[in-house]
N, C-alpha and C positions, 0 to 999 in steps of 0.2 A: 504494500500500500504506500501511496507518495507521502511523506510528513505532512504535505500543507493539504492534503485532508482529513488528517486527526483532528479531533476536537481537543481541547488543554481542559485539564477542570482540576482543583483544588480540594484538599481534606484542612479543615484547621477546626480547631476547638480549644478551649480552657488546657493549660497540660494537665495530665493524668484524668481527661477524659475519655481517654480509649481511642485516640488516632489512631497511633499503631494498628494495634489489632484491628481498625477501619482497613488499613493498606492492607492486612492479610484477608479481609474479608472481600477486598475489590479485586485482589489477584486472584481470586476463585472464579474470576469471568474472563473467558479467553479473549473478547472484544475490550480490555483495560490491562494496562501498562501502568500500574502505582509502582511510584517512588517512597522513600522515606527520606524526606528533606534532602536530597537532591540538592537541590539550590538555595538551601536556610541561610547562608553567608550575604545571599543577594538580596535579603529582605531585609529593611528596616528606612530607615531616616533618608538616606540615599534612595534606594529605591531602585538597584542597578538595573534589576532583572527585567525583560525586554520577553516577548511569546516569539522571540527570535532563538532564544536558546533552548526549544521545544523542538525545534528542527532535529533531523537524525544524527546531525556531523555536532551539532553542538552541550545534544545533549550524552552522545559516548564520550567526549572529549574532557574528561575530568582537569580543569584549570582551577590553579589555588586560588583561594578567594572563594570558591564554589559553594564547597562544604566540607567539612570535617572527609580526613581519610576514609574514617570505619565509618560514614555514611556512605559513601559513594562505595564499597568495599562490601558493604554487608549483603546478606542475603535474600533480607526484602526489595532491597535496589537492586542488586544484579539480576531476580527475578523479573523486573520491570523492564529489566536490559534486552531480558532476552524473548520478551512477549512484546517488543516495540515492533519489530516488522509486522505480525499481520493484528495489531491494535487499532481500534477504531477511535478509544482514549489513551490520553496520556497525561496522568494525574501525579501531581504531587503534595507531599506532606508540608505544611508551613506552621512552623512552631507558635504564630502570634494570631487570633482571632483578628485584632484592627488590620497589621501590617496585612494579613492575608488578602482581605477586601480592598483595603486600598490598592493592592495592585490588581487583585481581580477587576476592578473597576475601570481602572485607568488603561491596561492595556488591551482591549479587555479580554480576559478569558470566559470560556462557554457556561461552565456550570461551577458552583463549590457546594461542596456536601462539608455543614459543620456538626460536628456533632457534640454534646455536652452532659452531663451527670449530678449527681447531685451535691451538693456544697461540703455536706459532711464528708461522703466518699472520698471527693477529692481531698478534704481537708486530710485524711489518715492517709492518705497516700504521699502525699507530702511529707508525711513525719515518718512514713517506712521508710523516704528516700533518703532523708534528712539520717535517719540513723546510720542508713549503712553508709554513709559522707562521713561524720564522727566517725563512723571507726574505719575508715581508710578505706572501704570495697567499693565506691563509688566516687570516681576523680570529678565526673562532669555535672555534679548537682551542687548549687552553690548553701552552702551554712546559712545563709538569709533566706531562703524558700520554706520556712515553716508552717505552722496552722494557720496560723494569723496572714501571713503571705497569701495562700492558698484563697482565704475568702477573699481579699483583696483583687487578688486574680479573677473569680470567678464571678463579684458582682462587677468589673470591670468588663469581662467579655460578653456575661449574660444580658448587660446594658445595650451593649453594638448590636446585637443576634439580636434583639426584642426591637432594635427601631429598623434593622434593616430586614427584617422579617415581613414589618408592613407595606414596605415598598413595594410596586410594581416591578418587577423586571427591567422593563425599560427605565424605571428610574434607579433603579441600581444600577444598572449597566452589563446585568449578569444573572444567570438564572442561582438561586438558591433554595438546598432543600439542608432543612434541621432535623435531626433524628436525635434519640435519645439515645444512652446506652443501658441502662435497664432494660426498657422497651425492647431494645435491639436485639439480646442476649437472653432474654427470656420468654420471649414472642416465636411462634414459627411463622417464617414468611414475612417477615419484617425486612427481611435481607433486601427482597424481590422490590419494593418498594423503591430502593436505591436503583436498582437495573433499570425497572422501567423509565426512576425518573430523567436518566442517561439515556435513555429509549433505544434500552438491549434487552433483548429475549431471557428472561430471568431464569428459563429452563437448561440453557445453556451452561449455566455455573456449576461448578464439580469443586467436591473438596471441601464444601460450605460446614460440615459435620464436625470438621476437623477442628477450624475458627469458632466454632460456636462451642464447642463441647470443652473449651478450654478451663469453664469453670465449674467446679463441680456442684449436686446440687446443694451443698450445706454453703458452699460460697453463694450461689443463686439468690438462696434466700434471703442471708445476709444484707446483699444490696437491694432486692428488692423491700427491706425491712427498711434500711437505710432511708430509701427513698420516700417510704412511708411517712416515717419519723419527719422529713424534710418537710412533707409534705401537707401531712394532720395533725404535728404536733404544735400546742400555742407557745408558741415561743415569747411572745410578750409576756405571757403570764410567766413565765418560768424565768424573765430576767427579774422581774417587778417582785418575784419573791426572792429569789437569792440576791439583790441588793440588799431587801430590805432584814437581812437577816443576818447576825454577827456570829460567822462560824468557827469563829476563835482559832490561833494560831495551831491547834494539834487536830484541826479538821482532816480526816484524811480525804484527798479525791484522787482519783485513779487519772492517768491520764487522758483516758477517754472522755470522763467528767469535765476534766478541764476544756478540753477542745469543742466538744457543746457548748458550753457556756461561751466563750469566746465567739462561737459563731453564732449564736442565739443572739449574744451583743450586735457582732461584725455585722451581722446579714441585715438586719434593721438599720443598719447605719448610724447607730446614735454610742457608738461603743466612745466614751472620754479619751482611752489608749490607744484607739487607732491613728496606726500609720498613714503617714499623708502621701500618699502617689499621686501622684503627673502624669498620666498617661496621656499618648494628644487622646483629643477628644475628634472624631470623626464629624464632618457638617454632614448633618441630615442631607442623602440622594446622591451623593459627589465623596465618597471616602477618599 
């Protein structure tokens, strides 16, 4: 197939929303070519990245500046590599919710599928990364990415996806579809939704059992418990008591306790110790 009839399309969401596992879930369709950040070096302030470097010569041609080694090295991407000739997409991972739209926007690409989770989840996922960073097994997660981070992150990108969700197409400048990861992972045929909305034959995909069955069902419930709690629990009420209560210095809370609380704060926006980010802020229609 010629390159400049591929369509380009995008994965980005909150981190530790399940991109990743998106890209293994998109290479299960022989008409898609995912990447895993590919070109994460080319996104930000600058803005280098061009749908010029979607081309075939430019996208085998790993130039520094690009991406990390072990991104263009790894196994998710060289699978992208080698499903580029008869691909009808060619999608890659972008590690920022904003920077991802702004360039979908501006240059512009076909489709982005982002997809997102719930506040808590993400929050312990941050602090599983956060740990194995303390003890030396993880170089590329920074010691500032904690709970407290996490929510910051999340009402940050959940803000962008909720205004550019209402837009038209044409005022985006780009088609987009939001999927959950819950939803995703514990639904059948949820996948299919994604295919069609790329408008590829859903039956086509092979291997999908494999991506899906990654979490067992006591993890299953877990998040979908999770998302519950996100979901139906009052969380006003649950700050408006533990303010109002003096748990004296030998209170024990578990850590799980604590990162509730912090996010039952954070997610209302009214927490006194939250951290102040500058993120840009996107113009409505035009990122």
């Amino acid at each position: 197939m010629n390159a400049t009839a591929k369509s380009v399309g995008m994965i980005c969401g909150c981190p530790r929303s399940g991109t990743t596992a998106l890209v293994d879930l998109l290479n299960c369709h022989p008409d898609i070519a995912a990447s895993n950040e590919r070109f994460a070096r080319l996104i930000g302030p600058k803005k280098k990245i061009t749908r010029a470097h979607f081309t075939t010569e430019r996208y085998m041609d790993f130039q520094e500046g690009d991406c990390g080694e072990a991104a263009f090295s790894n196994a998710k991407s060289a699978l992208g590599r080698e499903k580029w000739a008869d691909a009808k997409w060619v999608i890659d991972k972008m590690p920022s919710v904003y920077h991802c739209l702004s360039v979908a926007a501006r240059l512009p690409f076909d489709a982005v599928v982002a997809i997102f989770r719930d506040p808590l989840s993400i929050a312990m996922s941050y602090e599983a990364r956060l740990r194995n960073a303390l003890a030396g097994k993880d170089s590329t997660w920074r010691h500032s990415n904690d709970y407290e981070r996490a929510v910051q992150d999340f009402n940050r990108d959940i803000k962008i996806l909720n205004e550019q969700s209402k837009l038209s197409d044409a005022e985006r400048g780009y088609r987009l579809l939001v999927v959950e990861y819950t939803e995703l992972y514990k639904s059948n045929g949820r996948h299919n939704e994604i295919y069609e909305f790329l408008g590829l034959d859903p039956s086509l995909a092979f291997g999908i059992e494999n991506v899906l069955s990654h979490d067992n069902d006591e993890r299953q419930r877990e998040l979908v418990a999770r998302r519950y709690v996100t979901d139906h629990a009052n969380i006003g009420a649950y700050r408006e008591l533990t303010g109002a209560q003096d748990w004296g210095q030998n209170a024990q809370k578990t850590v799980r306790s604590i990162v509730f609380q912090q996010i039952a704060q954070m997610v209302l926006g009214k927490s006194p110790n939250r951290k102040k980010l500058k993120p840009e802020e996107p113009p409505r229609g035009a990122l």
